[in-house]
DSSP file (Angstrom, degrees, kcal/mol; ACC not computed):
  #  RESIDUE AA STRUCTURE BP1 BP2  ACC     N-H-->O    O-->H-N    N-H-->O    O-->H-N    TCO  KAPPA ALPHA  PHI   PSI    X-CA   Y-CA   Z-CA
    1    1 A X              0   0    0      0, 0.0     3,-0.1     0, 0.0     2,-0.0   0.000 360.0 360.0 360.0 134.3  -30.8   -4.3   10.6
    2    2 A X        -     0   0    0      1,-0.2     0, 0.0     2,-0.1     0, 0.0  -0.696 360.0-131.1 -91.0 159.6  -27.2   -3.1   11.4
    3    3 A X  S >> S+     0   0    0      1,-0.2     3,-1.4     2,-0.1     4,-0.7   0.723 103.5  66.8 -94.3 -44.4  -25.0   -2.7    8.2
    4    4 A X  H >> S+     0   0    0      1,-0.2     4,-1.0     2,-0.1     3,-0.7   0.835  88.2  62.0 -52.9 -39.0  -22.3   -4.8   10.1
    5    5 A X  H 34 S+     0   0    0      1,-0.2    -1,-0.2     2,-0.2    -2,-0.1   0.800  98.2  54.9 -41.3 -26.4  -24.1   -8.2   10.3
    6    6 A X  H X4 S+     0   0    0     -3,-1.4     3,-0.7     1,-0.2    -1,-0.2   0.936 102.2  62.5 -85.1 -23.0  -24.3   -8.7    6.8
    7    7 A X  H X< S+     0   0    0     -4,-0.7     3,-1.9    -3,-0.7    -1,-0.2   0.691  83.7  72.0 -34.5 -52.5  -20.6   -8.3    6.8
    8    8 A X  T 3< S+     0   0    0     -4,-1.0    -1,-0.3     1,-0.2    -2,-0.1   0.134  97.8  55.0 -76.7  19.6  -19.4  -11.2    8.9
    9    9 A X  T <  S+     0   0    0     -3,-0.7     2,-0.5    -4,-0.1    -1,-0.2   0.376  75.2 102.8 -91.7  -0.8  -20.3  -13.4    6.3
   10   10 A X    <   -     0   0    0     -3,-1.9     2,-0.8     1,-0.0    -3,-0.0  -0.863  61.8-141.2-110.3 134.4  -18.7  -12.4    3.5
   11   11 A X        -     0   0    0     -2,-0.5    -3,-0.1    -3,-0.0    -4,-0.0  -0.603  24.2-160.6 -82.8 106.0  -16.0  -14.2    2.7
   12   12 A X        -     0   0    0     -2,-0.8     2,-0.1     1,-0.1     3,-0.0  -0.171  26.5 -96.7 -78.9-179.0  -12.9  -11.9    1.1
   13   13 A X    >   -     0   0    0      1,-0.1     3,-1.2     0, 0.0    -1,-0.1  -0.410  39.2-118.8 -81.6 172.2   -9.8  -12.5   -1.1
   14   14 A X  T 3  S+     0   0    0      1,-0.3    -1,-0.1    -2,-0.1    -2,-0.1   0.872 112.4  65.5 -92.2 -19.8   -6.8  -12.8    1.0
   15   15 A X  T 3  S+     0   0    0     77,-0.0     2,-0.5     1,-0.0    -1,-0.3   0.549  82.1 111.3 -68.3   9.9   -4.9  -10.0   -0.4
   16   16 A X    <   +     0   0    0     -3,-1.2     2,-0.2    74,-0.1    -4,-0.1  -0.772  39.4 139.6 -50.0  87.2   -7.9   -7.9    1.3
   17   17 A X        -     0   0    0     -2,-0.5    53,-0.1     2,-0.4    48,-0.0  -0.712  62.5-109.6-125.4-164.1   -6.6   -6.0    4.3
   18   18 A X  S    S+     0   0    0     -2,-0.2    45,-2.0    51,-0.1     2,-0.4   0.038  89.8  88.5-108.4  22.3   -7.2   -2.7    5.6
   19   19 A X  E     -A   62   0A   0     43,-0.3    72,-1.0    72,-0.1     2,-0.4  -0.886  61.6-156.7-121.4 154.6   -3.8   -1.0    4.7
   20   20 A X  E     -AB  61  90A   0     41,-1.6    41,-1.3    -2,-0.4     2,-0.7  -0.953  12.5-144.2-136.3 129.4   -3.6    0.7    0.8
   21   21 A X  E     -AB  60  89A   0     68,-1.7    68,-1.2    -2,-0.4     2,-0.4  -0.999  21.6-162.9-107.1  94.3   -0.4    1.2   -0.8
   22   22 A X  E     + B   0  88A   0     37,-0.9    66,-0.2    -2,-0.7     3,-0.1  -0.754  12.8 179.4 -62.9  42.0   -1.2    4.2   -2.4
   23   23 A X  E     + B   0  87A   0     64,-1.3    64,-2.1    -2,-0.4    35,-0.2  -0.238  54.4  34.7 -93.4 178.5    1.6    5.4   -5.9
   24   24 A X  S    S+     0   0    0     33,-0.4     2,-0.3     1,-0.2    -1,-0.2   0.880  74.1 162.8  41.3  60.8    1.9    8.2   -8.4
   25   25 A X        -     0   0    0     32,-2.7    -1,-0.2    -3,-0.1    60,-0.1  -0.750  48.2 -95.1 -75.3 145.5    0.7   10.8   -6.0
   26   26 A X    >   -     0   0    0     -2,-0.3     3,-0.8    55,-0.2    31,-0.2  -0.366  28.6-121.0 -41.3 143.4    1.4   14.2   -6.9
   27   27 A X  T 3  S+     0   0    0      1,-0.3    -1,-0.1    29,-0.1    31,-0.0   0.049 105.4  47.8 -68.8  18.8    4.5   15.6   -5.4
   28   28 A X  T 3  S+     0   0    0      2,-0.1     2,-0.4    29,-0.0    -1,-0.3   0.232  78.2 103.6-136.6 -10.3    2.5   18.2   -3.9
   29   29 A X    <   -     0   0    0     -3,-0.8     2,-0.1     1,-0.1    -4,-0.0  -0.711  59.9-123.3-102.4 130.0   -0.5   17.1   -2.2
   30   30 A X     >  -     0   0    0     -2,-0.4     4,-1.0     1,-0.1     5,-0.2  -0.301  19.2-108.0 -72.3 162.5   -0.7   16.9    1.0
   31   31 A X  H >> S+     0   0    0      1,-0.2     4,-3.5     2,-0.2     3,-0.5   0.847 120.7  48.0 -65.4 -27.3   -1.4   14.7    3.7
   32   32 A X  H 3> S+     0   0    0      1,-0.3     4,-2.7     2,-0.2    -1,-0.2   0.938 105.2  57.2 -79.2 -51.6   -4.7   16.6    4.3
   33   33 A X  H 3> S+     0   0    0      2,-0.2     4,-1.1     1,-0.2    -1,-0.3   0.635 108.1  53.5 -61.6 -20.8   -5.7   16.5    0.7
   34   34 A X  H <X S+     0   0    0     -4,-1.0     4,-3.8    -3,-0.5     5,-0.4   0.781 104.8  49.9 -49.4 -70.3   -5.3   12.6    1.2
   35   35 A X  H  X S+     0   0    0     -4,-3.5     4,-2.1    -5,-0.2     3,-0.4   0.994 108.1  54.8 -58.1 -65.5   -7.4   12.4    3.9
   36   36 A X  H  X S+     0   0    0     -4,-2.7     4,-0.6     1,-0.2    -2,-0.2   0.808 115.2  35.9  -9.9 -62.6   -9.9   14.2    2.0
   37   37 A X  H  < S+     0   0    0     -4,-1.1    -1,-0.2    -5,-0.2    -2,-0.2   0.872 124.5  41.1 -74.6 -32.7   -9.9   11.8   -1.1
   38   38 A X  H >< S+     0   0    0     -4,-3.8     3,-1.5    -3,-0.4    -3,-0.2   0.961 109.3  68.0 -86.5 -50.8   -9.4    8.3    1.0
   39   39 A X  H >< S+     0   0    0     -4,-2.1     3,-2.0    -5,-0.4    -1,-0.2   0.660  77.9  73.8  -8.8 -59.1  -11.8    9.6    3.7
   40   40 A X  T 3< S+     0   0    0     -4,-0.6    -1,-0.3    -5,-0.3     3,-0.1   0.498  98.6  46.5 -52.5   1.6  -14.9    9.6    1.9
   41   41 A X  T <  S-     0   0    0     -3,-1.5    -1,-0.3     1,-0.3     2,-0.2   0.305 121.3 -13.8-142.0   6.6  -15.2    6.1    2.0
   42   42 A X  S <  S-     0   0    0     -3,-2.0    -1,-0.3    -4,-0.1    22,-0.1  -0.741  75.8 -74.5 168.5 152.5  -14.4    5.3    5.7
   43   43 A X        -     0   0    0     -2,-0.2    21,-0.6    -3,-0.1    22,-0.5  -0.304  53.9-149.3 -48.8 151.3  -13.0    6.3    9.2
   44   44 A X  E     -C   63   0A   0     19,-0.2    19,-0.2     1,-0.2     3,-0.1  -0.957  11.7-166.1-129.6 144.5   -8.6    6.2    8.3
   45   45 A X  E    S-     0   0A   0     17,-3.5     2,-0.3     1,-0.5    -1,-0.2   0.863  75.6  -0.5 -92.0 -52.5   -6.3    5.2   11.7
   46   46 A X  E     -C   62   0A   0     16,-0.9    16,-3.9     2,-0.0    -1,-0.5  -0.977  47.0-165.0-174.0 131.2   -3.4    6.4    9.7
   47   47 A X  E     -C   61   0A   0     -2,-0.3     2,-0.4    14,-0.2    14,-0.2  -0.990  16.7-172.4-129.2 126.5   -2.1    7.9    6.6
   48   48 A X  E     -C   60   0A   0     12,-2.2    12,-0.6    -2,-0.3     2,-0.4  -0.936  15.1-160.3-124.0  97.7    2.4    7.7    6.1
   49   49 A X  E     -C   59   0A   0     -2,-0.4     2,-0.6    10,-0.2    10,-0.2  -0.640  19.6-117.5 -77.3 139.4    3.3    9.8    3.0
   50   50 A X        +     0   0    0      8,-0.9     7,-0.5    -2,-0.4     8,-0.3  -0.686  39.6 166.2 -68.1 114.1    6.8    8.9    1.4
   51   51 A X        +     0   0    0     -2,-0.6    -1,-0.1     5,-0.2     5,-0.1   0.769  43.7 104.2-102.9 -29.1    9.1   11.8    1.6
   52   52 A X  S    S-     0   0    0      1,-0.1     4,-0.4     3,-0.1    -2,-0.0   0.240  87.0-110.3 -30.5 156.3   12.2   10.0    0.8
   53   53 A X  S    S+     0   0    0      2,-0.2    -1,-0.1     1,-0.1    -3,-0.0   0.593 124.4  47.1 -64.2 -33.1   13.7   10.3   -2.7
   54   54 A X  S    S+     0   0    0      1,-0.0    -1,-0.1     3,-0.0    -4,-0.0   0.302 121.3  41.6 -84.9 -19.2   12.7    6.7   -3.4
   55   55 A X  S >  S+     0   0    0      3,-0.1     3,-1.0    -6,-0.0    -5,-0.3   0.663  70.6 117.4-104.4 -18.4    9.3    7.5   -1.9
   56   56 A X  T 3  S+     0   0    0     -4,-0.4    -5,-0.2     1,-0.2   -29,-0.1  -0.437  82.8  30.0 -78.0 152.3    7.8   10.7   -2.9
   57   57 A X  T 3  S+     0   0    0     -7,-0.5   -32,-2.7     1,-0.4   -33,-0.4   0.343 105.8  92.5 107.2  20.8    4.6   10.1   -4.7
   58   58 A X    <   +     0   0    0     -3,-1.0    -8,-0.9    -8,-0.3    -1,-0.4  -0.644  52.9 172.1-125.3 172.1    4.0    7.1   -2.9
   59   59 A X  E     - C   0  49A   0     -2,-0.2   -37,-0.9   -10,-0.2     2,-0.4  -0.990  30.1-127.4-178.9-140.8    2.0    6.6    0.3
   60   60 A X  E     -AC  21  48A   0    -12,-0.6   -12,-2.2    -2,-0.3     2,-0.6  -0.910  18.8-172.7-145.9  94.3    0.2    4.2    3.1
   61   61 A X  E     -AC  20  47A   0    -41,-1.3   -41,-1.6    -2,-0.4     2,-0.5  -0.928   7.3-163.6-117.7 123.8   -3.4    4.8    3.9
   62   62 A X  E     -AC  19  46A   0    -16,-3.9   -17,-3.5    -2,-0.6   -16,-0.9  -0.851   8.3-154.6 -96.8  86.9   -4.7    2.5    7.1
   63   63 A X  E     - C   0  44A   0    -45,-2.0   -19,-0.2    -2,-0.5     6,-0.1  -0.477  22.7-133.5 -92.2 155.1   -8.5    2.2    7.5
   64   64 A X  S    S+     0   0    0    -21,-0.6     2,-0.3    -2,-0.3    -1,-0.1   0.840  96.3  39.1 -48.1 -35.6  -10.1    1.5   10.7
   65   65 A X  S >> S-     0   0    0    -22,-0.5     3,-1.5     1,-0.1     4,-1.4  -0.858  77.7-133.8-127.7 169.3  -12.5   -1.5    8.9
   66   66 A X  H 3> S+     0   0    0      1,-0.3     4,-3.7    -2,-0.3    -1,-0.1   0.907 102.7  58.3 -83.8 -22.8  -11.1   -3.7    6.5
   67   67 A X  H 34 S+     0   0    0      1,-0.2    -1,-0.3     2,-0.2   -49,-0.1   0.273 104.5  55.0-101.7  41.2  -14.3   -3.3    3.9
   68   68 A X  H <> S+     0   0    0     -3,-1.5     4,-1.6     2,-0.1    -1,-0.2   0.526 102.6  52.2 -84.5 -50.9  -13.6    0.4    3.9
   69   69 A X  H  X S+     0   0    0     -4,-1.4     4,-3.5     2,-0.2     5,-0.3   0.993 114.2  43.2 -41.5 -86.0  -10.3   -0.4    2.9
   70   70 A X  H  < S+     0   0    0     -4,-3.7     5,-0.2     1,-0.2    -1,-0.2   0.809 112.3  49.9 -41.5 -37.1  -12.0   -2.6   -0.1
   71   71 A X  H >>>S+     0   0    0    -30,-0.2     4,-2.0     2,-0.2     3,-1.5   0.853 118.8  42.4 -86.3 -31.2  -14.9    0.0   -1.3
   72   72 A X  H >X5S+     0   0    0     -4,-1.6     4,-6.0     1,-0.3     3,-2.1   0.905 113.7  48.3 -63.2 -60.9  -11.9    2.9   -1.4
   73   73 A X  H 3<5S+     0   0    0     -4,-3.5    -1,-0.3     1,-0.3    -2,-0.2   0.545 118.5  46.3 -51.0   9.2   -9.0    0.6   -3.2
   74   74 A X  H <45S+     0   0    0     -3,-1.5    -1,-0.3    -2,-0.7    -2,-0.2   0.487 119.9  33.5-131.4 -30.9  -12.0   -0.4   -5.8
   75   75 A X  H <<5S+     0   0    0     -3,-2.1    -2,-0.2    -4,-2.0    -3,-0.1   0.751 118.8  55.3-104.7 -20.3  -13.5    3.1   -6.6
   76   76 A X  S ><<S+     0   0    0     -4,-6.0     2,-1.4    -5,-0.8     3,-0.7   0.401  74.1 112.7 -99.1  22.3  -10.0    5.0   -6.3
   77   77 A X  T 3  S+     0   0    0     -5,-0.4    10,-0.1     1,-0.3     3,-0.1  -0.671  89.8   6.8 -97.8 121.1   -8.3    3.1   -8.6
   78   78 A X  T 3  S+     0   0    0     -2,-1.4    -1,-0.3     1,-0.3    -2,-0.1   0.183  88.9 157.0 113.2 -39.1   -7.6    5.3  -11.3
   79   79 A X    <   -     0   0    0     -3,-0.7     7,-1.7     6,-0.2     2,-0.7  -0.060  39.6-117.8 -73.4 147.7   -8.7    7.9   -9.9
   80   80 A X  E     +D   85   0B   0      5,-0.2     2,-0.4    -3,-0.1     5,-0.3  -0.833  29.7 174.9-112.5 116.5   -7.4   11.6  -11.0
   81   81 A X  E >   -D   84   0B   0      3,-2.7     3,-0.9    -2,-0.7   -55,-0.2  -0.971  67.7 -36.7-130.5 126.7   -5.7   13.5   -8.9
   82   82 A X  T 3  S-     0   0    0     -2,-0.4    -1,-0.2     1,-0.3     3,-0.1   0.939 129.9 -40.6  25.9  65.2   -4.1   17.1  -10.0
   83   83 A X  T 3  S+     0   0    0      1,-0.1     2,-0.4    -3,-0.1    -1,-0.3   0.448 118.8 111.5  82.0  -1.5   -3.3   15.3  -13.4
   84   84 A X  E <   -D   81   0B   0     -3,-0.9    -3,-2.7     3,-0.0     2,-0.7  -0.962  63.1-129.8-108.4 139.2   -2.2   11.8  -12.1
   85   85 A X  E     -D   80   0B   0     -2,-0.4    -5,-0.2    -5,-0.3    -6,-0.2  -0.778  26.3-136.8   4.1  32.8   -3.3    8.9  -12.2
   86   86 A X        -     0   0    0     -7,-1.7     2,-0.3    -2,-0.7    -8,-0.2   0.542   5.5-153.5 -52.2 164.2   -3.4    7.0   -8.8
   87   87 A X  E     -B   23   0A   0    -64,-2.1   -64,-1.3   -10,-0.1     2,-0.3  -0.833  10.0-163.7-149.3 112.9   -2.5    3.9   -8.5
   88   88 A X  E     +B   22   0A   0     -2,-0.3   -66,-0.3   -66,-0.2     2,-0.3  -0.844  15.8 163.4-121.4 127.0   -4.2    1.6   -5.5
   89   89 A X  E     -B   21   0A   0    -68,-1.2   -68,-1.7    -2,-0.3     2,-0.5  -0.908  40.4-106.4-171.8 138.5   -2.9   -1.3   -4.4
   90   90 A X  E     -B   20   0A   0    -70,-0.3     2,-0.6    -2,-0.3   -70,-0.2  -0.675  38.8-119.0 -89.8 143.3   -3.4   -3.6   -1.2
   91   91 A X        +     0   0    0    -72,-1.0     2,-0.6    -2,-0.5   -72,-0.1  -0.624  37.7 179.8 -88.8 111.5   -0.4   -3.4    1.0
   92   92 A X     >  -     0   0    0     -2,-0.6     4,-0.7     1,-0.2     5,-0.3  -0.901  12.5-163.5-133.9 117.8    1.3   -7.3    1.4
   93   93 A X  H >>>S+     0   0    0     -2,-0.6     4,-6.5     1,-0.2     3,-2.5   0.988  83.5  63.5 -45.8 -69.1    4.3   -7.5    3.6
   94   94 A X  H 3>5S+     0   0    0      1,-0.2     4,-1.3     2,-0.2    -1,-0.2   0.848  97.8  51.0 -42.6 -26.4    5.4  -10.6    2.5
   95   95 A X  H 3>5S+     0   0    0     -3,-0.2     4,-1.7     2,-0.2    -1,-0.2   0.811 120.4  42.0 -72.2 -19.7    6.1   -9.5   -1.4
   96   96 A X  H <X5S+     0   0    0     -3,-2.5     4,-1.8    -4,-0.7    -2,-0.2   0.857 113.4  52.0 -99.3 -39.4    8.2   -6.7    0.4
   97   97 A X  H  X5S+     0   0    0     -4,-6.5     4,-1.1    -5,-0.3    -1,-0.2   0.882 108.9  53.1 -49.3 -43.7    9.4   -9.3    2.8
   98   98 A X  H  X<S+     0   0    0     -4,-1.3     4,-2.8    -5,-0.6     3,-0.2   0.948 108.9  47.1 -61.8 -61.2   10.6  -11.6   -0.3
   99   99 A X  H  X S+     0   0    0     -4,-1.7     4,-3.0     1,-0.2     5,-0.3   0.901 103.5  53.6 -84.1 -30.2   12.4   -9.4   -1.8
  100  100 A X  H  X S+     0   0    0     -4,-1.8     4,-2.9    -5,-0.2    -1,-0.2   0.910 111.3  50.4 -42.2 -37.4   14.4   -7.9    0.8
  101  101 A X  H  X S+     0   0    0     -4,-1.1     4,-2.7    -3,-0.2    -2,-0.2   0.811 112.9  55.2 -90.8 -22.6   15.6  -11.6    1.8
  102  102 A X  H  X S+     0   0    0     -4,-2.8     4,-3.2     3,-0.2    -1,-0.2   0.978 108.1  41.6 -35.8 -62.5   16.4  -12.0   -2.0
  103  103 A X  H  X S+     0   0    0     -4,-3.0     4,-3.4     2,-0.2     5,-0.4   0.894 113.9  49.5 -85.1 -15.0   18.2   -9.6   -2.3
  104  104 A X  H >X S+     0   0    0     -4,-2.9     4,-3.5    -5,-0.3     3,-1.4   0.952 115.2  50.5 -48.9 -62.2   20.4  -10.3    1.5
  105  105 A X  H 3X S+     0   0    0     -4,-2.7     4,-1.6     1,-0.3    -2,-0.2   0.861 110.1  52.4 -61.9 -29.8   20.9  -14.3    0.2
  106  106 A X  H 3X S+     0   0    0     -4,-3.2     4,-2.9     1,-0.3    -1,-0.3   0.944 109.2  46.9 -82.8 -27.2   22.3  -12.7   -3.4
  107  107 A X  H <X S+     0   0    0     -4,-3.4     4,-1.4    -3,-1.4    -1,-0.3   0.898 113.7  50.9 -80.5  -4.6   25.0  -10.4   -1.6
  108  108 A X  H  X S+     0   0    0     -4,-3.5     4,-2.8    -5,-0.4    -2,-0.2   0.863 104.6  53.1 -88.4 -12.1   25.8  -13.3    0.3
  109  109 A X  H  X S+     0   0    0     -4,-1.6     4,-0.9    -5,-0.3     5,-0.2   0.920 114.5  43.2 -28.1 -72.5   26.2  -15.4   -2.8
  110  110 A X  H  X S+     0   0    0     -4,-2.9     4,-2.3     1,-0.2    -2,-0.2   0.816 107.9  56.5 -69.3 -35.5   28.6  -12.7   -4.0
  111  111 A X  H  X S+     0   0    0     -4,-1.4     4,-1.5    -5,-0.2    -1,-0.2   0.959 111.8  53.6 -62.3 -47.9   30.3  -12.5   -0.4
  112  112 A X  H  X S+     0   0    0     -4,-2.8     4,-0.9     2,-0.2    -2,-0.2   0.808 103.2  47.3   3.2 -84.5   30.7  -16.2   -1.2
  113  113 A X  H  <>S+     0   0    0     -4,-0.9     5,-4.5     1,-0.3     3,-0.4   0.842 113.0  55.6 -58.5 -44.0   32.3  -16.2   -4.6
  114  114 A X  H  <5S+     0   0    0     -4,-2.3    -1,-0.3     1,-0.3    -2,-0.2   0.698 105.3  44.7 -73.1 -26.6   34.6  -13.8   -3.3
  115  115 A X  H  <5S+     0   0    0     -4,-1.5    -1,-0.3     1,-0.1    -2,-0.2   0.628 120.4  37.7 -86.3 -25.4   35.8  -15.3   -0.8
  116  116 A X  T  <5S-     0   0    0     -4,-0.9    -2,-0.2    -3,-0.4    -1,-0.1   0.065 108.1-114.0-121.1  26.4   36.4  -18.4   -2.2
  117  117 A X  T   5 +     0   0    0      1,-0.2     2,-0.5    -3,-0.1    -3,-0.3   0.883  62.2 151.8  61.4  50.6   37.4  -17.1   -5.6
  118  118 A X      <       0   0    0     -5,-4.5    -1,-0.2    -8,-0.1    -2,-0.1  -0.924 360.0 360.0 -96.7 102.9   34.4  -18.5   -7.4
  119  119 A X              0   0    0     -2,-0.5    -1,-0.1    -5,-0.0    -5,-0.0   0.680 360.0 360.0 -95.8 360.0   33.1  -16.8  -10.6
């Protein structure tokens, strides 16, 4: 029986994609040492490490099937790597989406106030 049939019938939660929001990486591991640990648990399209000052320790691991995705984010959470702690998370635009448009409508709030002398 292929392993894929049994698949299409199970129904997931919706914050279940195939993208991983990855934090508290070591500042030191490499992208290859990434692939290594996320790997085991499925083909990966795409791994984006944060280099940024705001980013490092963070990164973006993409797998090719979405319940790859699920078995890694479920067995690597936690998981200890060169003395940290990982921390595994499903990747949702829309929270990241939310707060960006927060924070535009409050400086325009402020552009507001200012403009029309409002405190």
């Amino acid at each position: 029986m292929n392993s894929t049939a049994g698949r299409n019938n199970i129904r997931l939660p919706p914050e279940v994609n195939r993208v991983l929001f990855v934090r508290n990486l070591p500042f030191k591991i490499t992208t290859e040492e990434i692939y290594e640990v996320f790997g085991k648990y499925g083909p990966i399209r795409q791994i984006r490490v944060g280099n940024a000052s705001d980013t490092r320790g963070t990164a973006f691991v993409v797998y090719e099937d979405i319940f790859d995705a699920k078995n890694a984010c479920e067995h690597l959470q936690g998981f200890n790597i060169l003395g940290r702690y990982l921390i595994v998370l499903y990747y949702q635009q829309n929270k990241i989406t939310k707060k960006m448009n927060l924070q535009k409508k409050e400086e325009e709030i402020r552009e507001m106030k200012a403009r029309y002398g409002v405190d």
